[in-house]
C-alpha positions as CSV (number, residue, x, y, z in Angstrom):
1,X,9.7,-16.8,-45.7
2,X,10.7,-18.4,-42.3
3,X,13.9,-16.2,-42.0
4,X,11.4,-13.2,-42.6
5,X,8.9,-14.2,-40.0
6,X,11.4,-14.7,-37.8
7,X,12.9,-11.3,-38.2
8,X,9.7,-9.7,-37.8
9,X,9.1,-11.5,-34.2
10,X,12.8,-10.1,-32.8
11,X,12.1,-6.7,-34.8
12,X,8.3,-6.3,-32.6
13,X,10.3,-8.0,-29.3
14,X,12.7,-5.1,-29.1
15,X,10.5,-2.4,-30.2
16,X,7.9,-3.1,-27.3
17,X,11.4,-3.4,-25.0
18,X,12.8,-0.3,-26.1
19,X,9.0,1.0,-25.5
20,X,8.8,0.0,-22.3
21,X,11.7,0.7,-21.0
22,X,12.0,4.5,-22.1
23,X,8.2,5.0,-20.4
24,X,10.4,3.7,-16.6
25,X,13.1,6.1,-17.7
26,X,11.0,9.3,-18.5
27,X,8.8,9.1,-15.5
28,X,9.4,12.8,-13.3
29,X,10.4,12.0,-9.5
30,X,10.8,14.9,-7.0
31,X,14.5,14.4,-7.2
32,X,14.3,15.8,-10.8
33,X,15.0,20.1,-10.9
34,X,11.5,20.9,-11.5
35,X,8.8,18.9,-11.6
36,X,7.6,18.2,-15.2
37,X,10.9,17.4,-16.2
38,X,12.1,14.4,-17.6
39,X,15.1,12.1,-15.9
40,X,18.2,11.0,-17.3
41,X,18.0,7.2,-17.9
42,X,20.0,5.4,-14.8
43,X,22.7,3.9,-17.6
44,X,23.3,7.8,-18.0
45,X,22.6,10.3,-15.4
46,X,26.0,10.2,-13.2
47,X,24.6,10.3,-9.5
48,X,25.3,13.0,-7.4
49,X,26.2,10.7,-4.8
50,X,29.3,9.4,-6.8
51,X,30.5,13.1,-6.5
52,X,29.4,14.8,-3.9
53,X,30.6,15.5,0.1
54,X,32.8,12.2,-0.5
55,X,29.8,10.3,0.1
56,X,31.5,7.1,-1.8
57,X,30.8,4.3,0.7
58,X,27.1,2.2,-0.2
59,X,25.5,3.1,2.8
60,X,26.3,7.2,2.5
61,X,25.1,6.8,-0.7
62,X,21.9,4.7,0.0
63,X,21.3,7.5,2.8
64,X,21.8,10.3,0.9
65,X,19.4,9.2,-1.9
66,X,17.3,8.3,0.6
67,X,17.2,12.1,2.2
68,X,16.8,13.4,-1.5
69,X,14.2,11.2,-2.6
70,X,16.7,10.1,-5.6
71,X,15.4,7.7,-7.5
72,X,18.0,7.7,-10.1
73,X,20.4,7.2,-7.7
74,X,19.0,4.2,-5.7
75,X,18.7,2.2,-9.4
76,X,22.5,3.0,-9.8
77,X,23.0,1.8,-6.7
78,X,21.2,-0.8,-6.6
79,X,22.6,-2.1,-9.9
80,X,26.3,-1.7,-8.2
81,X,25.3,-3.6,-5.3
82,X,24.0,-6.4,-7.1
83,X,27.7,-7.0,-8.8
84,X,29.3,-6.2,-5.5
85,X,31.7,-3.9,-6.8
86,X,32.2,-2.7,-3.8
87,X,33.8,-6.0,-2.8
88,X,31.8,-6.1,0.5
89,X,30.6,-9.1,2.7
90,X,27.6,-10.9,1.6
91,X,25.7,-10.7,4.5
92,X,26.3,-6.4,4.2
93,X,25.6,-6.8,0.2
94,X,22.3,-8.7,0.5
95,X,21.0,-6.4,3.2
96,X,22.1,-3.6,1.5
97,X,20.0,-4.2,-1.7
98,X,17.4,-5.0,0.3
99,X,17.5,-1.5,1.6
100,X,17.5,0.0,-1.8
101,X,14.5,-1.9,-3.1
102,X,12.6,-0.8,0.3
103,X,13.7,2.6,-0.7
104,X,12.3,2.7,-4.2
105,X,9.1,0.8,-2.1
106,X,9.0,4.3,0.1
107,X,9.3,6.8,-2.5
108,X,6.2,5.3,-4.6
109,X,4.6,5.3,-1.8
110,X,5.3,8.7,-1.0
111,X,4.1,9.2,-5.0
112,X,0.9,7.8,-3.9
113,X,0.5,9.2,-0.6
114,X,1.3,13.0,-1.9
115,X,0.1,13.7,-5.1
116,X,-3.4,13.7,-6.5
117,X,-2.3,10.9,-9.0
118,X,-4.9,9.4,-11.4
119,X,-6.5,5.9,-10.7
120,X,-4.1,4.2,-13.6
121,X,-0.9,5.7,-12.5
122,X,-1.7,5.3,-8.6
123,X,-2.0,1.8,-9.4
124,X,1.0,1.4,-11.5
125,X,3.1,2.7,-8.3
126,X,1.1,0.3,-6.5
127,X,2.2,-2.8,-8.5
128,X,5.8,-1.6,-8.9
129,X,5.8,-1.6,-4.9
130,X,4.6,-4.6,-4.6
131,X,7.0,-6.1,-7.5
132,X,10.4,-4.3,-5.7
133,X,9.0,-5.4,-2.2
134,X,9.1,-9.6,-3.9
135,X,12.3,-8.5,-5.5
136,X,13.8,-7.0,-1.8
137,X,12.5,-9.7,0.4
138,X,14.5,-12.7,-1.4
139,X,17.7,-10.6,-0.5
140,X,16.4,-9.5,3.2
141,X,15.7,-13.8,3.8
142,X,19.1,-14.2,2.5
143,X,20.7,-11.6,4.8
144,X,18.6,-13.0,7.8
145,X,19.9,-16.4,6.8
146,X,23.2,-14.9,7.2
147,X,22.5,-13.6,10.6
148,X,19.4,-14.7,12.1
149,X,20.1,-11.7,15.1
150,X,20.1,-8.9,12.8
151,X,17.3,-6.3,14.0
152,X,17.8,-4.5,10.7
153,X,17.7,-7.5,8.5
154,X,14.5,-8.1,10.2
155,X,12.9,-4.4,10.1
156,X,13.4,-4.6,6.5
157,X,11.8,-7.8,6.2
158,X,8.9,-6.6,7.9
159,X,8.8,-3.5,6.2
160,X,9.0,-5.1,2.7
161,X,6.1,-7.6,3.5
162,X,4.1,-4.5,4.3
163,X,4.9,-2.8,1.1
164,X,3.5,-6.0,-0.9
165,X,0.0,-5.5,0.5
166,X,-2.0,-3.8,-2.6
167,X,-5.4,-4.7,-1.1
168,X,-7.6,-6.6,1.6
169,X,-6.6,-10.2,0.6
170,X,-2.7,-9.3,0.5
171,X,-3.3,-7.8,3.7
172,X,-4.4,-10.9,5.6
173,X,-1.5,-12.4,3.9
174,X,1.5,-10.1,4.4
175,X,0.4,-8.1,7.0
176,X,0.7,-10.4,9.8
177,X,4.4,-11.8,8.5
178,X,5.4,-7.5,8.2
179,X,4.2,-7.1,12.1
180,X,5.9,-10.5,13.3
181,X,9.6,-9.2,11.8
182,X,9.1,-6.0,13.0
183,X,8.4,-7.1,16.6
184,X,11.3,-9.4,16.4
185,X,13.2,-6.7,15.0
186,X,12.1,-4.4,18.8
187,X,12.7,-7.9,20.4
188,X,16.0,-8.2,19.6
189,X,17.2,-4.9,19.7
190,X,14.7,-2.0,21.8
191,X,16.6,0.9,20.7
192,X,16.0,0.4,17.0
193,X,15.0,3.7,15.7
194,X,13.8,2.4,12.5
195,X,11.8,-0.5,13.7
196,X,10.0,1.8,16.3
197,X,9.2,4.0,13.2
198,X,8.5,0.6,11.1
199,X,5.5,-0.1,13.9
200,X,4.5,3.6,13.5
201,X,4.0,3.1,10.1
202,X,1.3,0.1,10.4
203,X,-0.6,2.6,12.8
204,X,-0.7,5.1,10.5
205,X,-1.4,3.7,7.0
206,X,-3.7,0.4,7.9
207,X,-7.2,0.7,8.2
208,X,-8.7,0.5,12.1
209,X,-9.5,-2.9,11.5
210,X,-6.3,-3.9,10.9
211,X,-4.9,-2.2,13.9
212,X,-4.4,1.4,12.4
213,X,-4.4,4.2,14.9
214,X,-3.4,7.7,14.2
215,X,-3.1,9.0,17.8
216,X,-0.8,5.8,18.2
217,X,0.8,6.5,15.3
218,X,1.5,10.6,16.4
219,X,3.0,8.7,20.2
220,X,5.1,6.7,18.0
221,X,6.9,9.0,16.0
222,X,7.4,11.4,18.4
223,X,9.4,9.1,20.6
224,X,11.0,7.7,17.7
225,X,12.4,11.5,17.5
226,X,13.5,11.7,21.1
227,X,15.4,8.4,20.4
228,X,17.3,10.1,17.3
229,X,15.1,9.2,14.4
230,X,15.8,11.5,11.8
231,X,13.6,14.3,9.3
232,X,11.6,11.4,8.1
233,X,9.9,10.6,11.7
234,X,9.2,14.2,11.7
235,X,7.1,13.9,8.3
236,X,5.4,10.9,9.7
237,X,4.2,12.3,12.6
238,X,3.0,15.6,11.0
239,X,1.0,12.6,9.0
240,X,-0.6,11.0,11.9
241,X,-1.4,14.9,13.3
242,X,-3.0,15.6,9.6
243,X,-5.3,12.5,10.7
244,X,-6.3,13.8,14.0
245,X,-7.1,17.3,12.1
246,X,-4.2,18.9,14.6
247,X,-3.2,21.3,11.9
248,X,-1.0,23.1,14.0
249,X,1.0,20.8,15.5
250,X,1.1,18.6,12.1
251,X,2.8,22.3,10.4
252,X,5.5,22.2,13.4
253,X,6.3,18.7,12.7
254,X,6.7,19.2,8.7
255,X,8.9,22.4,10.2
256,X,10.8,20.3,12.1
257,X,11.7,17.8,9.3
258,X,12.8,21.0,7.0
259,X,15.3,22.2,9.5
260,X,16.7,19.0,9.9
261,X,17.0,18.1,6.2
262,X,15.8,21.2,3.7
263,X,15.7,19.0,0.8
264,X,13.0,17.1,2.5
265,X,10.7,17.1,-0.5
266,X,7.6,15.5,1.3
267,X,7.6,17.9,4.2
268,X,7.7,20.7,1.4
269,X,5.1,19.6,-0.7
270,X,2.6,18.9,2.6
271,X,3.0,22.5,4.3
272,X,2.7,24.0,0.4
273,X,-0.6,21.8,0.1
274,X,-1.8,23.2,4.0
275,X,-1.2,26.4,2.9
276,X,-3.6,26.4,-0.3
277,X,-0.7,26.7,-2.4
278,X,-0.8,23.3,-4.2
């Protein structure tokens, strides 16, 4: 009787597992060839970055997922990462991975941020930020602990504590720590691209009374594209134009980020959806 009982705990265990898990696996993600589709599991799918334009060191790969809005492929990676078989240094390993989970962070966002999702699944992306923010700042602290100096190491920081605010009480209690690592991060190095974009990002997503702006937010990422900020502060500021309802100039800027990366799948989807075409 025990040894059944027993059996039938272990039997419901992994049938609730395997449940779980295939719902993460078939979940469609713009990097998937048509939308509706259902992606490989990450234990599968081979990712194009393995294979393609000899993109074989971790950060061409991180960036390349990152400019195809490849889920799959920042999983892999970040799986690869966390054995360092790359045989890297720690202090590159650890920010590395904290990279990837502020990737994943960025793209359920963009989920969110994009799409008319329903109130269930816009949470789920919600909690699954704020679970792969936790999860990214334990290796950003470890990398800052590493090297205190880093401005990266401390943009990502920053940027990670953002992603864990899912509401007003998590946004008097990470909000303040994102801001003070991304100001350290412009302290310590000016010409940070991505911590200029990092501040944009507060202006454009928090609410006025937590210091949101979107004309500050439209300054921002415009000068973050004079100082070589790639497709991404293009989207961003066609964003913050969206705000200001400066349709025009919001279309040039989603323009903008096409001809810089054609695969840009946010800028896509935004000009199809200002064009009545959604």
């Amino acid at each position: 009787m025990f040894n059944r009982l027993v059996y039938l705990l272990l039997f419901t265990f992994f049938a609730f597992s395997s449940l779980s898990v295939y719902g993460q696996q078939n979940r469609v993600w713009p990097d998937d060839e048509k939308r509706g589709t259902k992606r490989k599991p990450a234990a599968v799918q081979k990712s194009p970055a393995n294979v393609e334009e000899g993109s074989h060191t971790p950060e061409a790969r991180l960036q390349k997922a990152v400019r195809h809005f490849d889920e799959n492929a920042l999983a892999v990676l970040t799986e690869e990462l966390s054995a360092n078989t790359f045989g890297e240094a720690e202090y590159k390993v650890e920010l590395l991975l904290a990279k990837c989970h502020l990737a994943r962070c960025d793209l359920r966002r963009f989920m969110r941020k994009t799409y008319d999702l329903e109130k269930k699944q816009d949470k789920e992306y919600r909690k699954e930020e704020a679970e792969l923010a936790e999860a990214g700042l334990v290796h950003a602290q470890r990398a800052l602990e590493l090297d205190p100096r880093s401005s990266e190491a401390h943009r990502v920081a920053g940027e990670l504590y953002i992603h864990e605010i899912t509401g007003p009480i998590a946004g008097f209690r990470f909000g303040p720590k994102g801001r003070t690592e991304i100001e350290k991060a412009i302290e310590l190095d000016p010409k940070n691209p991505e911590a200029r974009r990092a501040i944009g990002l507060m202006y454009l997503y928090n609410p006025a009374i937590n210091g949101g702006d979107p004309k500050k937010a439209a300054e921002t990422f415009d000068s973050v594209v004079k100082m070589g900020g790639d497709d991404r502060a293009y989207v961003l500021a066609g964003r913050a134009y969206l705000k200001l309802e400066n349709l025009s100039t919001a279309k040039e800027r989603f323009a903008a980020a096409l001809k810089a990366n054609p695969k840009n799948v946010e800028a896509k989807e935004l000009l199809k959806q200002m064009e009545g075409g959604r």
